[in-house]
N, C-alpha and C positions, 0 to 999 in steps of 0.2 A: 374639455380637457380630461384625459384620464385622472381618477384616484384608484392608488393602494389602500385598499382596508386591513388591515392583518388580521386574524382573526384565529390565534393561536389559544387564547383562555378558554377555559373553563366546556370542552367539551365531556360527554357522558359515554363510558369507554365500558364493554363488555368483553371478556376473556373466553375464545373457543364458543362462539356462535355463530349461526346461518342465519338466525332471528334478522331479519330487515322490519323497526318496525315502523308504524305510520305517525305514533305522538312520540314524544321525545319520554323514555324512560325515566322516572323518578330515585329508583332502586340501583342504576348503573354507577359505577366507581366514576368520580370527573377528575379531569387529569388535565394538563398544558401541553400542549406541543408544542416542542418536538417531545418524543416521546415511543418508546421500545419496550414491549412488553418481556422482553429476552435482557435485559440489565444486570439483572443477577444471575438466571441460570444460564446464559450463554457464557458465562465466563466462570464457572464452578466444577467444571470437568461431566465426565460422564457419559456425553455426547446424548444428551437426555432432554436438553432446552427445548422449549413447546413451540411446535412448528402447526401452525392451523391459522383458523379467521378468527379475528377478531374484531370487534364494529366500533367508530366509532361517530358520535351523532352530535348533533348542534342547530339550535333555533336561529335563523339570524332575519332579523328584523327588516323588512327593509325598509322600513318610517328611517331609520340608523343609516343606510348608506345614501349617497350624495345621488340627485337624480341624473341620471344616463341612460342609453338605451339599450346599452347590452351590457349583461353581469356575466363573469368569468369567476367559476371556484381553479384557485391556482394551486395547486401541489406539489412544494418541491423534492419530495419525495418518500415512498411508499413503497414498503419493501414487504412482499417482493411483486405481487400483481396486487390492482386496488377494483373495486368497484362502486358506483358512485351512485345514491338513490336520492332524487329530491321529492321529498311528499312521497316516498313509497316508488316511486317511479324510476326504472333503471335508466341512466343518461350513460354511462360509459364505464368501459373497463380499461384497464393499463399493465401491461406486461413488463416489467422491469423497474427496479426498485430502486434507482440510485440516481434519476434524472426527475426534471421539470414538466410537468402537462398539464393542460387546462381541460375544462368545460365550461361550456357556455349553458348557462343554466337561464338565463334571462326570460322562456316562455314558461318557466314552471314557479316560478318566482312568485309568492303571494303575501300578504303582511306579514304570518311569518310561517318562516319556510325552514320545516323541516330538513336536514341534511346527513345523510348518513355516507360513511365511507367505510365499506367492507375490505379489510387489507389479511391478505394471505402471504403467507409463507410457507405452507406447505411443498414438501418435494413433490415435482412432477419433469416431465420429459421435455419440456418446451420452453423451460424459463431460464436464462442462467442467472447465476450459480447455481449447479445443482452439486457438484463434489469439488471442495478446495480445501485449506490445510487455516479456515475462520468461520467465523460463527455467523448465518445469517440472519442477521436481526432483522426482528418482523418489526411493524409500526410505520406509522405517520410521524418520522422522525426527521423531519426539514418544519420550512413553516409553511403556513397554510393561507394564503391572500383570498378577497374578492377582489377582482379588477372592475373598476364601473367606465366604459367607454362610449364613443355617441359610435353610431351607427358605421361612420367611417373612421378606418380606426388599422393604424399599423398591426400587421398580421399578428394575432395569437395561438393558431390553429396549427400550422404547422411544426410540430415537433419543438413546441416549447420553445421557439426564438423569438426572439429580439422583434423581429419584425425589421431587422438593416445589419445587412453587412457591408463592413470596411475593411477594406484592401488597400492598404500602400504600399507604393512601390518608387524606392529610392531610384532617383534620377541625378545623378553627379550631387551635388550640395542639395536637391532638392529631393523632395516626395511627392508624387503624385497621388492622389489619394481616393481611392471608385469608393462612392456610398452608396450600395443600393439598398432599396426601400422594398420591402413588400408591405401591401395594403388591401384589405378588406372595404368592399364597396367605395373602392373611386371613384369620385362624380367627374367628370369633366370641366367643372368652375373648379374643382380643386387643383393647386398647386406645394409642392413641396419645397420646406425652406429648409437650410444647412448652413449652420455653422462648426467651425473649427477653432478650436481655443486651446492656447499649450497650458501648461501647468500651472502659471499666474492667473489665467483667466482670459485672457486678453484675446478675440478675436484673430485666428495669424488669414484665413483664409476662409470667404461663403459665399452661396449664390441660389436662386431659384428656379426651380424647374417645372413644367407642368408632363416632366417624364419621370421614370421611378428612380433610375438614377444618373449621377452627374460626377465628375470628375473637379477635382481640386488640385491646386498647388500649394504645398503649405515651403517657402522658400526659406534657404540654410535651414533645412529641418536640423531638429537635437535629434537623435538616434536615442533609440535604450537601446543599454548598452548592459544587460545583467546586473549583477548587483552593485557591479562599478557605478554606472550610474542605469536606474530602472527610470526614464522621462517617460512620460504620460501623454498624449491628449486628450482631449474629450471632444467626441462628437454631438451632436444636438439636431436631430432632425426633427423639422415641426412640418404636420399637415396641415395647410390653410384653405379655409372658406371663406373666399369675400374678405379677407385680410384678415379673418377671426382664426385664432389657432385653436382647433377641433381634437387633436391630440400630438402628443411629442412625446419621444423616446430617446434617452442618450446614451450613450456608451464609451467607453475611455480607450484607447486604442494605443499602440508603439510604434515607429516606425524603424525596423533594423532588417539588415540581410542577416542569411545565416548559410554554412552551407555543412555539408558533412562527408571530410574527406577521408579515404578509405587509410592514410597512409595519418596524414595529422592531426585527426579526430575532427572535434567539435571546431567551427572558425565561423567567428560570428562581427559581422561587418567589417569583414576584412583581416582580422584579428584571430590566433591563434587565442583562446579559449578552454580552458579543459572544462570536463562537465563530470565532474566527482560529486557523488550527493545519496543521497539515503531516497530510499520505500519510505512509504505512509499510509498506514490504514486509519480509517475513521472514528476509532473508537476509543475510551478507555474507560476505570474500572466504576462502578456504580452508573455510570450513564448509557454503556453499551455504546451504538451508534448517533443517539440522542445527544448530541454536541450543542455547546452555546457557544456564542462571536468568541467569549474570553476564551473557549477552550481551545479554538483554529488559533487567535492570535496567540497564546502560550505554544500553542505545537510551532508556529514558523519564528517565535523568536529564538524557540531552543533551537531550531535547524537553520537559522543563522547563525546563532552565536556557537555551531558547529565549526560553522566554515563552508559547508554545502555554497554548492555552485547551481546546482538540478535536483528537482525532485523526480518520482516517478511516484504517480497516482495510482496506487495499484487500489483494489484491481477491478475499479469501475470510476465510475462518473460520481465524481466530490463535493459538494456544495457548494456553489458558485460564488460565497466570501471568503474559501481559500482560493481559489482559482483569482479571484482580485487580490488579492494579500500576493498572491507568487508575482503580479503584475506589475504590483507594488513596489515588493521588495527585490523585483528583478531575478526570479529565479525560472531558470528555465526548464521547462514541463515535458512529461511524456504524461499524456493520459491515456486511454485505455479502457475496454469495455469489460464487462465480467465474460466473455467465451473463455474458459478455465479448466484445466486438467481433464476433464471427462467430454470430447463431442456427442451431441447427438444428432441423429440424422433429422430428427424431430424438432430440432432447434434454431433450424437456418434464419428462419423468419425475424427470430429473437434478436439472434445477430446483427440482422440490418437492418432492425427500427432500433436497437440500442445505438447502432454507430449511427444511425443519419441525427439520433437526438443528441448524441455527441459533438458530432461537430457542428449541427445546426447553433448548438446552446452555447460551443465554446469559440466558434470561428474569431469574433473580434479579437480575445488574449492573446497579445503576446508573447506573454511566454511559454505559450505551449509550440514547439518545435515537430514533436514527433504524434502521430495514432498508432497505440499501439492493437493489433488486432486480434491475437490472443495470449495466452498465457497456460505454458506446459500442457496443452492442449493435446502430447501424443504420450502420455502417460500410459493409454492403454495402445498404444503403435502407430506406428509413424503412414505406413502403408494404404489406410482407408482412403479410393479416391473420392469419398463426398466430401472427408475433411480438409484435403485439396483443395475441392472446388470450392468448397465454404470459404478458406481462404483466396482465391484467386475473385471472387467476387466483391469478398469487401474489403480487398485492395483496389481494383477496377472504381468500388465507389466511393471509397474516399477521392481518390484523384480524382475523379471526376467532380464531387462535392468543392472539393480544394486543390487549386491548384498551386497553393506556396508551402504546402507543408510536404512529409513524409512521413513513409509508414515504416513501421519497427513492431517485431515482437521478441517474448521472453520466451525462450526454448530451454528444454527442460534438459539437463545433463546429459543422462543418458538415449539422446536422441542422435542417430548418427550424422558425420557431419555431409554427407551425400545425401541425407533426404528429400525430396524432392520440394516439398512445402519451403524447404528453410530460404530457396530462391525467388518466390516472391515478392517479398517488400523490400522496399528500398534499404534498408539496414535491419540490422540483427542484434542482437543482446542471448545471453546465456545465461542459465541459472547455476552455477557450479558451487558445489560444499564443499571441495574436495581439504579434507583435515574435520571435517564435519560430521557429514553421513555418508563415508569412505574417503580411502583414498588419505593423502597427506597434504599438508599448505604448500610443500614446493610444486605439486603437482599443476595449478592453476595457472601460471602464467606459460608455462613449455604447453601446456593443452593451446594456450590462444595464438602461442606464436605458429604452432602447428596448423592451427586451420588457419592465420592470415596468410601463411606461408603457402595455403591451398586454394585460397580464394583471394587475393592481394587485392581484387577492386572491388570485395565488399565492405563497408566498415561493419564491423564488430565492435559489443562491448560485451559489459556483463551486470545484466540484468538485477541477481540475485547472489549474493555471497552470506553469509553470515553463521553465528554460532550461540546456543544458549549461554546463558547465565544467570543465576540465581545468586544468595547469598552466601555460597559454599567458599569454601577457601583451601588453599596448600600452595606449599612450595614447593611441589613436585606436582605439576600440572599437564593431564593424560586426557586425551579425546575423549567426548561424553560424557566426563566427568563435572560438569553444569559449573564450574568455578571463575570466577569474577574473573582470577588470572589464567587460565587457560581461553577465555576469551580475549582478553587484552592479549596474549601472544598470536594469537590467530589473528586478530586485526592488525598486529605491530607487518604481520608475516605476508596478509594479504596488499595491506599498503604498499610497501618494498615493492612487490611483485606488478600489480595493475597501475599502481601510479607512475611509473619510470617507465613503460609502455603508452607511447604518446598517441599511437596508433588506435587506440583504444578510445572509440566516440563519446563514451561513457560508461561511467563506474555507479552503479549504486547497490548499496549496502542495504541486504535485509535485516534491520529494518530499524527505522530510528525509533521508533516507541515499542514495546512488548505490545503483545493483543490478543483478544480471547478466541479463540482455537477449542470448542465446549471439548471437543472430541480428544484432546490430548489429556496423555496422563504420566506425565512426567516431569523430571527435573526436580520433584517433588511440589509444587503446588499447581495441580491440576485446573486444565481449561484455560491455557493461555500457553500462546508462542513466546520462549520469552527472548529471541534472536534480538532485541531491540537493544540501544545504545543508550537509553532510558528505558524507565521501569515504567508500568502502567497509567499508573497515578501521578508520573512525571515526576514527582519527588525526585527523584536518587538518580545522578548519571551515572555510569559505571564509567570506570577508567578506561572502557575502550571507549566511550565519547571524547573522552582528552585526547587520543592517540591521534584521534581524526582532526578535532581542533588543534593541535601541534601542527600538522603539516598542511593545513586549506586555509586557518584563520590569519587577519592580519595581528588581530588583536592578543596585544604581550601577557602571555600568564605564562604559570608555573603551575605542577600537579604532582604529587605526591601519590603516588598507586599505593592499594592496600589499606584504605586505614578502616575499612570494615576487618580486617583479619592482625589481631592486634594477640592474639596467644599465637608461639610462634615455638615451636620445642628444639630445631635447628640449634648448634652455634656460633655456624654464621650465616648470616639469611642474606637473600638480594634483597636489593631495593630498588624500583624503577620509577623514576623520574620521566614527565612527559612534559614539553617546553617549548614554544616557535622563537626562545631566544638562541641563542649559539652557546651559552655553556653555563653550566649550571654547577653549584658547590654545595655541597650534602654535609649539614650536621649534625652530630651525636651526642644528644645533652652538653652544648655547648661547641662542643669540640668539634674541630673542623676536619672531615674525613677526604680533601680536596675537590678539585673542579674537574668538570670534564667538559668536552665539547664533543656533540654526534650530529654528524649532517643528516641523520636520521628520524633528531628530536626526541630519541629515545636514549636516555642516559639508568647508565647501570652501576650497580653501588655495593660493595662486599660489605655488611655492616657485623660488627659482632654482636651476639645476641648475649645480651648479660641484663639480670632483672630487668627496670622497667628502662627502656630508652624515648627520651623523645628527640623526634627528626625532625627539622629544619634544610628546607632546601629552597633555597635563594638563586634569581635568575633577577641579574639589575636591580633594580626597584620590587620585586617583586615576590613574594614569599608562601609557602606553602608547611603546615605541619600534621605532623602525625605521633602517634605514638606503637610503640612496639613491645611486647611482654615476654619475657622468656618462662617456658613453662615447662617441668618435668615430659611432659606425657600428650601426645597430640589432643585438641579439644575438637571432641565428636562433636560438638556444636554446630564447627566448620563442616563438616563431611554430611554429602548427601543420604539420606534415606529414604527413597520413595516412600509419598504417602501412597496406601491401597496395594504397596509390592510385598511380594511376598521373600525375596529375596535380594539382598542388594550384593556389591560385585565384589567386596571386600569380605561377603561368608561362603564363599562359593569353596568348595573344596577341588584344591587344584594339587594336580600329579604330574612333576617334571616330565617334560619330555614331550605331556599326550594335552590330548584336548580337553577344553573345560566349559562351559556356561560363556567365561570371558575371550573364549577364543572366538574372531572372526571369521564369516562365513567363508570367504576368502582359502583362509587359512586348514579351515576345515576339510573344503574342496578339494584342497592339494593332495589329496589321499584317496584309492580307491574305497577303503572304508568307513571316509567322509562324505565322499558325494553320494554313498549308499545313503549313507546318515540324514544328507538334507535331501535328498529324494523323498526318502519317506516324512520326514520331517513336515514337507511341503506339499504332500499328499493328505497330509492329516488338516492342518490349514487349510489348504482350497476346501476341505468336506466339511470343518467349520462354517466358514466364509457361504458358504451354502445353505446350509442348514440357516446361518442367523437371515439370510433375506429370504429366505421361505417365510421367516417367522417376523420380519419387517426389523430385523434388526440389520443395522449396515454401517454402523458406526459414523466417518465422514464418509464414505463413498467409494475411498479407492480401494481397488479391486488388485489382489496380487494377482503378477503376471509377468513374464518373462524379464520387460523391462525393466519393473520397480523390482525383482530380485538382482538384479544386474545394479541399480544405484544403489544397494543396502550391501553389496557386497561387503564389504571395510565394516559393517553394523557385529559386534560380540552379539551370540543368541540371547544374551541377559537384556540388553540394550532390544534387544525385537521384542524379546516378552512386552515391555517395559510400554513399550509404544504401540502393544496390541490393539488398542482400544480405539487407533484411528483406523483398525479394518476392522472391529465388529471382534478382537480376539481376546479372550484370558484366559490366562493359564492360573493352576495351581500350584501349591508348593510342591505336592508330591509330585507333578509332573515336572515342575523345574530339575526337583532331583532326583528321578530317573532317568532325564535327558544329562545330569552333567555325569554319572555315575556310568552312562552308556558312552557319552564323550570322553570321558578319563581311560576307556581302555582305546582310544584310536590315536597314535603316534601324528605329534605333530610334523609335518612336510621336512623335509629336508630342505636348507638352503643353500 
């Protein structure tokens, strides 16, 4: 019978070395895995986090493990290429940092056997991620198993699976259910045993075979059914010798239709379904990607108690106990390989041994609906036919790999919607910001009705939406300006717009937690995205996670917005209310300012602002308070100040009529003595941008170019300084103000 050994303690870890060596180092730092050498500075700004090899090593005994014939070191993941030495000896290398692989170490094996694992993360042309808008964290940041197996023994070779896939397929009240088995050295006296048990335990359906696989009936199957109800089974296939069972492996399976229509969206066994839900990245703040069980189970209890319906795994392959947590808790998946913003022609390879260990590793979950195959992948142009072909291949191989699922990717705004790629896979998704990074919030839904309006039999959704927020505050809330409530209006505004579009396969929001982005330098606390609905550390939702929970949760509360922003110099300030009851009554130091009702969930409150007030806002049973302060004179507190800027938007010296620092590019353009302006502007940049990768500096990677000026259009030049730093750029003061000084004599557009 197989055993897991874990073998996560106490290994001997070196920082930036090639050193492979033959005795186990006394001198080297020891550390646990999981484990990221990138925890603090990938998340510190600067875009300066240490990208190299680092080693790490471990004695293991084998007097300690159970006798078997063959030993498997198991890696569930290694970012971002790993190399593997026992006793000094090279056994194998692995391209891709966010999946499952083995070795079989079993003839090098000796009392005790040295083990080294060499893991890189430096940039190179053939691994992805090479340029995205997060940190890639190096490490041996999953766990780390020996597998002990006898000789015959369900497959571990192939791309990190299971060694048995299961396919149900509903037949009126029932399921038919294909188990097939891969196996390493089958004898011919062997046969394969199968059982099928639902969620009590109880045997519904088994039988034995001496072929690899067999079909079942499991009769009046339960469906999963999303988070309505997520029903489970488990499978149990055991190898047998002579009636001796030689190994077994099992896996828990759903049995549900699903389909995706171009006109009603998501419709999942039979049933109209919406699929509204948040992005997730792997990380948060002190642990980098180096996550434990409690930290996946905290991330899906906040993204239930959201309201989510879908996640979307961005923007690679996840650790296989959220992938059972979405199983679990019924939420339906889009995963996804890292192919991301930058193709190379040098990368194809990458691509499809990341997706065959994709779906090889995820095929049994249920909840995974969609593959997605890249992401913003035509940043630098839509036009290149290898990027085509790249995609046309590993669409061809997914289907071919599965034949119950679909494929989807996330396309980047300004990608047009004629491109040729974008007709590939079976559905689509969009990344749009538009109230973001250009553009305004009504713009977003008339863009979708437009291209369903041009393509009626594809389904579309949208990928990516979202907006920063920090702890900045006002009641006068302006694009880019990082404040708690001009997020919460952006989400109140994107809601309205994609949720009452039923047409729309799925919605998900960048991004339900903040995440480290080394390369940004903004919003004022540098090295992190902060588009999340929650903060880093998960402490703190902001009020646009309530906006979401009003209209997806069943579950009755009340929310009170603002109560970080409690100095208020106004005197009379709103107040917004967020609720999934029908009407809510707002009170002011007692006194009751009336009820309202908004089919919207969003309720609005004229309050007077006189010394100190406290609010009270009551929904049934249910209550929410805050407090409010009136204060001569705004408090700078609230108001952003980049850290590391040299100017921020509120000193910028501005001249009626004409341009300034705060004027968008846009806007600028509208003049022949503008587009002179960002001509040269953007002549000086590109020879930057040049000059730093001469000299190995590159910031994250993206490269300005026709199209990423065309999505920054709606960006003020303050707002681009601000953000230089994810292309390798910084400006000075004195150039800040020669450029608004030169902007101040060019006459704003006529409208």
């Amino acid at each position: 019978m197989r055993k897991l050994i874990n073998i996560n303690e106490g290994w001997s870890f070196l920082k930036d070395t090639k050193e492979i060596p033959t005795v186990l180092p006394m001198d080297w730092e020891v550390v646990n895995v999981p484990h990221t050498w990138n925890n603090i500075d990938g998340m510190d700004g600067g875009a300066d986090y240490f990208r190299g090899t680092c080693n790490y090593a471990k004695v293991i005994e084998k007097s300690k493990l159970p006798e078997a014939d063959n030993y498997y070191l198991e890696i569930n993941g290694a970012a971002s290429s790993a190399d593997v030495y026992v006793n000094g000896k090279a056994m194998a290398h692995h391209d891709g940092g966010f999946s499952t692989w083995r070795v079989n170490i079993t003839e090098e094996l000796t009392d005790e056997t040295l083990v080294v694992v060499a893991v890189d993360n430096a940039a190179n042309n053939t691994v992805y991620p090479q340029v995205a808008d997060f940190t890639f964290y190096g490490g041996m940041y999953r766990d780390v198993n020996i597998i002990a197996v006898n000789a015959s023994h369900f497959d571990l070779d192939y791309y990190g699976g299971k060694g048995v896939m299961i396919t149900p397929t509903i037949d009126g009240d029932n399921a038919k259910v294909k188990v097939e088995t891969f196996i390493t050295n089958k004898k011919e006296s062997q046969k394969i045993r199968v059982a099928l048990k639902d969620a009590e335990g109880n045997i519904v359906a088994n039988g034995v075979t001496e072929n690899t696989e067999m079909e079942l009936v499991i009769e009046n199957v339960h469906r999963w059914h999303g988070r309505k109800d997520p029903y489970l089974y488990t499978c149990i296939v055991e190898l047998v010798d002579n009636e001796t069972v030689i190994d077994d492996v099992s896996s828990r399976f759903g049995c549900r239709t699903f389909e995706i229509d171009p006109q009603n969206g998501f419709i999942l066994n039979g049933e109209e379904y919406p699929l509204r839900g948040v992005s997730r990245h792997q990380d948060r703040i002190g642990y980098g990607n180096a996550l434990l069980k409690e930290h996946h189970d905290e991330d899906m209890d906040l993204i239930c108690e959201v309201g989510a319906t879908t996640i979307r795994l961005a923007h690679y392959q996840h650790d296989q106990y959220f992938y059972d947590l979405c199983d679990e808790r019924g939420m339906v998946i889009w995963a996804e390989i890292p192919y991301i913003s930058n193709h190379m022609a040098t990368g194809r390879e990458n691509t499809i041994s990341q997706m065959k260990e994709l779906v090889v590793q995820n095929y049994n979950h249920p909840s995974i609906v969609v593959w997605g195959l890249s992401n913003e992948i035509t940043i630098s142009g839509h036009n290149d036919p290898d990027l085509v072909e790249n995609h046309r291949i590993l669409n061809d191989l997914v289907h071919e790999m599965d034949k119950t699922r679909l494929t989807t990717m996330a396309i980047v705004s300004m990608c047009p919607m004629d491109a040729e790629y974008i007709k590939i896979p079976d559905t689509v998704s969009w990344n749009h910001y538009f109230g973001w990074y250009g553009g305004t919030t009504d713009m977003n839904g008339p863009w979708f009705d437009e291209f369903h309006e041009k393509y009626p039999n594809l389904p579309v959704g949208c990928s990516e939406y979202g907006c920063e927020a920090l702890n900045w505050h006002t009641s006068e809330p302006r694009q880019g300006d990082y404040t708690e409530e001009y997020q919460a209006y952006y989400h109140e505004e994107l809601i309205k717009q994609l949720f009452t579009r039923k047409y729309l396969w799925a919605t998900h929001v960048w991004n339900m937690f903040d995440f480290g982005a080394d390369a940004r330098g903004e919003g004022g606390e540098n090295g992190q995205n902060h588009k999340g609905l929650v903060t880093i550390d998960r402490k703190y939702k902001k009020d646009s996670f309530y906006a979401y929970k009003a209209w997806l949760s069943d579950d009755p509360f009340v929310h009170l917005c603002g109560k970080r922003y409690v100095n208020r110099v106004e005197d009379v300030t709103k107040v917004t209310v967020y609720s999934n009851l029908p009407e809510v009554e707002l009170f002011a130091n007692g006194k009751s300012l009336g009820k309202k009702t908004a089919k919207d969930h969003f309720f609005y409150f004229d309050v007077a602002n006189v010394g100190e007030t406290k609010l009270e806002a009551v929904a049934g049973e249910y209550r929410d308070e805050s407090v409010i302060n009136k204060v001569e004179k705004f408090d700078e507190s609230y108001r952003l100040v980049e850290k590391n800027a040299v100017l921020n938007w509120f000193d910028i010296t501005e001249r009626e009529g004409y341009c300034s620092l705060n004027t968008t590019i846009n806007d600028i353009m509208g003049t022949l003595r503008g587009k002179w302006f960002i001509l040269r502007m953007t002549k000086t940049l590109m020879k930057q941008m040049k000059k730093n990768e001469e000299s190995g500096k590159t910031g994250s990677g993206f490269k300005l170019n026709d199209s990423l000026m065309k999505m920054v259009g709606s960006f003020t030049i303050l707002r681009i300084s601000s953000m230089g730093g994810m292309v390798g750029i910084e400006f000075t003061k004195e150039q800040l103000l020669d450029m608004n000084k030169n902007l101040n004599k060019i006459p704003l557009p006529k409208k």
